[in-house]
Phi, psi and omega in degrees: 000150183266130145253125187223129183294308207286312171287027151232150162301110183252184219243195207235298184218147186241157197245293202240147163319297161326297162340287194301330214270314185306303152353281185299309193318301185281001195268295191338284211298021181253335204263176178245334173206130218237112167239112174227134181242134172198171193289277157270142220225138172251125161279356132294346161307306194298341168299006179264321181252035181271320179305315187265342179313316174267005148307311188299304182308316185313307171296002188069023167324132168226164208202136180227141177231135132268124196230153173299166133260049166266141184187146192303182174303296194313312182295313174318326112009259192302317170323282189293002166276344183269308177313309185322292202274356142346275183314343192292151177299313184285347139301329175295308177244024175304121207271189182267310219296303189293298195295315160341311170293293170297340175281292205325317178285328175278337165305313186313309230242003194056041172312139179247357153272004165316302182321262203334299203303328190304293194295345183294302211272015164084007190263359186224130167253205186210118174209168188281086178287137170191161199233171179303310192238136179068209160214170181268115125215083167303121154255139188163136184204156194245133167215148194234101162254060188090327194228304144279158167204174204212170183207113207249135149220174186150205220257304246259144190267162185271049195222170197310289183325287169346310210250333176213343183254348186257180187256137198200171180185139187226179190219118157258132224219099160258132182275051170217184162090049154060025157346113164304196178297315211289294190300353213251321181308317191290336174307266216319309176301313184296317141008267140345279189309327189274328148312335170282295123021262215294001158263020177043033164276341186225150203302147185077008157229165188221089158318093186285108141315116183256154349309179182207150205237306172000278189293304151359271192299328177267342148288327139345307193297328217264104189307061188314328170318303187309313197258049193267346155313327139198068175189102158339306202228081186286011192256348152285128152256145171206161199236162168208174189243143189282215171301335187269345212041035172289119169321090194247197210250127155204189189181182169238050167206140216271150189254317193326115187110329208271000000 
């Protein structure tokens, strides 16, 4: 499919839900590479993004995701069911027409098997950023379609709440419309910036390829009955890193002994 950003108008700044949701319908289905970095993640956003996915595949769309590594259980999950069934034969020889089909029918029904399929059939990867100290959270997404491309930053996270439920708000910057220096730049950094991030280019943070069998063994480990004795939503977790920069367990309730 030929795709072009440029024939449509977008707004400066989104806002209202209704907005954010309309955002994604056109941008996606225009674009070819979707790069989003964010602090917290939902596997309801993408039912958000239904209208345009299987447009975006159509274009040979690919989607790069960064994510904190604060995250639910589930998701972490669904990351290795997608790697998992990757590897797989019947994924492997999967035509683009069969993937097409099957997202359209999983967009239909709001499937929360989006995610995985996306990473099993190869159009979306995924990976974790953290730090020693604090956590990563950059909101910021790059989106291209060969030719033209644009770069939104702002409060709202890639996640259900982000995306329809907070009050939230992001500023977008297209590089067509007689884009000055100053906009083009800013495009061309965030870019950047983000290309840095998934190469574990930039300082004070530390980029995981996923899956990582580390974070695996360490979720594993963890006895949820217990601690559900003190804590409601004992299936959120998070890693950090020690001195070594190495992936440890932390949380907000002391798991030691449990």
């Amino acid at each position: 499919m030929n795709c072009d950003l440029s024939k449509y108008t977008f707004k400066s700044i989104y806002s209202s839900p209704k907005d954010v949701m309309e955002f994604y319908s056109v941008a996606l289905r225009e674009a070819k590479i979707y790069k989003r970095a964010s602090a917290y993640f939902s596997l309801g956003a993408f039912k958000y993004l239904d209208k345009s996915l299987p447009d975006f595949i159509k274009n040979e769309g690919y989607m790069q995701l960064i994510l904190s590594t604060q995250l639910d259980k589930e998701i972490i999950n669904e990351i290795n069911k997608g790697y998992d069934l990757k590897t797989k034969k019947d994924f492997l020889s999967k035509s683009k027409t069969a993937v097409i089909n099957q997202l359209e029918k999983m967009c239909e029904e709001d499937s929360n098997d989006i995610f995985a399929y996306l990473i099993a059939t190869g159009k979306l990867d995924v990976k974790l950023a953290c730090k020693t100290t604090g956590i990563f959270h950059d909101k910021f997404g790059y989106i291209s379609d060969g030719i033209n491309d644009m770069a939104y930053a702002g409060s709202n996270n890639f996640s259900e709440n982000g995306m329809a439920n907070n009050d939230e708000l992001f500023q977008l910057t297209i590089g067509w419309d007689n884009a000055s220096d100053r906009e083009k730049s800013t495009i061309k950094e965030l870019n950047t910036l983000f290309d840095d991030l998934w190469d574990n280019n930039k300082e004070g943070v530390v980029t995981i390829d996923m899956p990582d069998p580390v974070i695996q063994d360490l979720i594993d480990s963890i006895d949820y009955e217990k601690i559900k004795k003190y804590n409601e939503n004992p299936n959120y977790v998070r890693f950090d890193l020690d001195d070594k920069n190495n992936p440890i367990l932390t949380s907000s309730v002391n798991l030691e002994g449990l």
